[in-house]
C-alpha positions in Angstrom: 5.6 -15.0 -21.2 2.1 -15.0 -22.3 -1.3 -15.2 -20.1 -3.1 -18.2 -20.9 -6.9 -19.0 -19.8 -8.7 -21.3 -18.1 -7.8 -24.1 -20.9 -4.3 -23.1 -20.9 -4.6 -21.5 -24.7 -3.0 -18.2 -24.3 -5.0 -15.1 -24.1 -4.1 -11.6 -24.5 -7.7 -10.7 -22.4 -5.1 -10.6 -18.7 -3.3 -7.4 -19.3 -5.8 -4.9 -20.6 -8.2 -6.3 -17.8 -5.3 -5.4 -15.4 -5.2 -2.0 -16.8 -9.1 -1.7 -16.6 -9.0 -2.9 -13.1 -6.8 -0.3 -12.0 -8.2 2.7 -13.8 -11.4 1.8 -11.9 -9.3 1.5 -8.9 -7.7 4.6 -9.2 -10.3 7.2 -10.6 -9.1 10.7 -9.4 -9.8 11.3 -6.1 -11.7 14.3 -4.7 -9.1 16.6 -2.9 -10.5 15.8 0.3 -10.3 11.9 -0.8 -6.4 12.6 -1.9 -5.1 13.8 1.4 -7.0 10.9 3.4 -5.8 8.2 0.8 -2.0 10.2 0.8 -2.5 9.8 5.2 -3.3 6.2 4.0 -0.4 5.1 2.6 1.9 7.1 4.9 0.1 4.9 7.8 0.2 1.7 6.0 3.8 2.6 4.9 4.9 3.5 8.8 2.9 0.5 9.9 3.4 -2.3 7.7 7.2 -1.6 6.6 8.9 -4.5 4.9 11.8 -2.2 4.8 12.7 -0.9 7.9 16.6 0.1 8.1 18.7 -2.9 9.9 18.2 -1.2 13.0 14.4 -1.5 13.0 13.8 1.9 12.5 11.1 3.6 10.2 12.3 6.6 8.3 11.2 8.9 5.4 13.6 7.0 3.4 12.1 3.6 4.0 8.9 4.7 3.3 9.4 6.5 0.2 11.2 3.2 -0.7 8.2 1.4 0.4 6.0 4.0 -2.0 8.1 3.7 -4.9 8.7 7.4 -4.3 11.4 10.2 -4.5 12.3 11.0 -0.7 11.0 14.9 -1.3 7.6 13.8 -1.8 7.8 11.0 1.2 8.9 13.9 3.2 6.3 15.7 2.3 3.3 13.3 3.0 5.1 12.0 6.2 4.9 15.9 7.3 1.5 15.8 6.3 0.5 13.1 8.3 2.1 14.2 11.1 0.5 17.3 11.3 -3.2 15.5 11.0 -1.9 13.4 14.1 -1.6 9.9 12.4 2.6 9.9 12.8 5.1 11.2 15.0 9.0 11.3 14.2 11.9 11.3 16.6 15.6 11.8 15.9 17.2 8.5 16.0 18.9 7.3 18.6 22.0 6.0 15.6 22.0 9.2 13.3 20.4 12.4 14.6 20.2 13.7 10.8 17.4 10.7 10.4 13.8 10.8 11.6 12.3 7.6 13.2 8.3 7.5 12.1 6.2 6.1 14.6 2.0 5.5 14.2 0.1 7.7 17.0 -3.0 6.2 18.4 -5.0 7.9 15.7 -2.4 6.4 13.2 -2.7 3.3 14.4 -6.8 3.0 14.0 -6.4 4.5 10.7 -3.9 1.7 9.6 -6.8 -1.0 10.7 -9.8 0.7 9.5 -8.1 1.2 5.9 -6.9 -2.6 5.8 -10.8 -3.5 6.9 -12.1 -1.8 4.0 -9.9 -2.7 1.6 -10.3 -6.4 2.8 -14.2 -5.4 2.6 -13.7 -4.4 -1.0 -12.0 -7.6 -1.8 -14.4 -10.2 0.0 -17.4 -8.0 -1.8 -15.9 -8.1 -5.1 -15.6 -11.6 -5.0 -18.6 -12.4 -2.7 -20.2 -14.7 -5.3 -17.4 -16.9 -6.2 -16.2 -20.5 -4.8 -14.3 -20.1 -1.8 -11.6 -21.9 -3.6 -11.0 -19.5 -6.4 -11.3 -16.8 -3.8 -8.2 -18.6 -2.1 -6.4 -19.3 -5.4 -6.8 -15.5 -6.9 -5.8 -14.4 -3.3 -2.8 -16.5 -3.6 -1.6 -15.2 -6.6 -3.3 -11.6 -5.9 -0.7 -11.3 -3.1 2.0 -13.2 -5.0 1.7 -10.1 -8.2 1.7 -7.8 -6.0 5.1 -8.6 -4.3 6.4 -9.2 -7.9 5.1 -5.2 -8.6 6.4 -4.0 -5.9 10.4 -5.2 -7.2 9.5 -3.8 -10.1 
């Protein structure tokens, strides 16, 4: 399927512009800016699951799920994050050998200050367009973004 523009002609302007966009996005953190963004997405993870296990509970497996990543390296940013505070972990109450992730206090302001500034990002990137372009490329922002994460 080929992008198309504004007229409908097709365009091939869509994916390198996506691929610009997020090697802006994602310059290389600092180290200190790496272990807050890695608390980050353990808290949003923990916070926002969309995969909890049937039971409702949050575990290093769901989240690496959740991050697209191996369950080693979940494991290892949900330890970090529990040791800066933001998460605790239980046994659960169905399997002892699994960990139920929890957002402490500290997790939980974390998880709203990070969606505020990402939301401020967004609103400021698009601060000069009409609001209803800003509600159609939110539309479809959020709609590409679920399609990325079945990928």
């Amino acid at each position: 399927m080929s992008s198309v523009d504004d007229l409908g002609s097709p365009t091939r302007a869509s994916g390198p512009a996506l691929f610009r966009t997020v090697r802006i996005l994602g310059r290389k953190p600092t180290s200190l800016e790496q272990t807050r963004l890695i608390h980050i997405m353990v808290v949003q993870a923990v916070g926002e699951s969309t995969e909890p296990l049937p039971d409702g509970e949050v575990t290093i497996g769901s989240v690496a799920e959740q991050l697209k990543l191996d369950p080693s390296t979940a494991s290892r940013m949900v330890s970090d994050a529990v040791k800066s505070g933001y998460v605790t972990h239980t046994p659960s109450q169905r399997d002892s050998r699994r960990k139920v992730l929890r957002l402490t206090p500290s997790g939980e302001g974390l998880l709203a200050r990070s969606v505020e500034f990402q939301q401020k990002v967004f609103d400021d990137l698009v601060a000069d367009w009409p609001a209803e372009e800003v509600r159609e490329f939110s539309r479809l922002l959020v709609k590409f973004a679920k399609s990325v994460e079945r990928m």
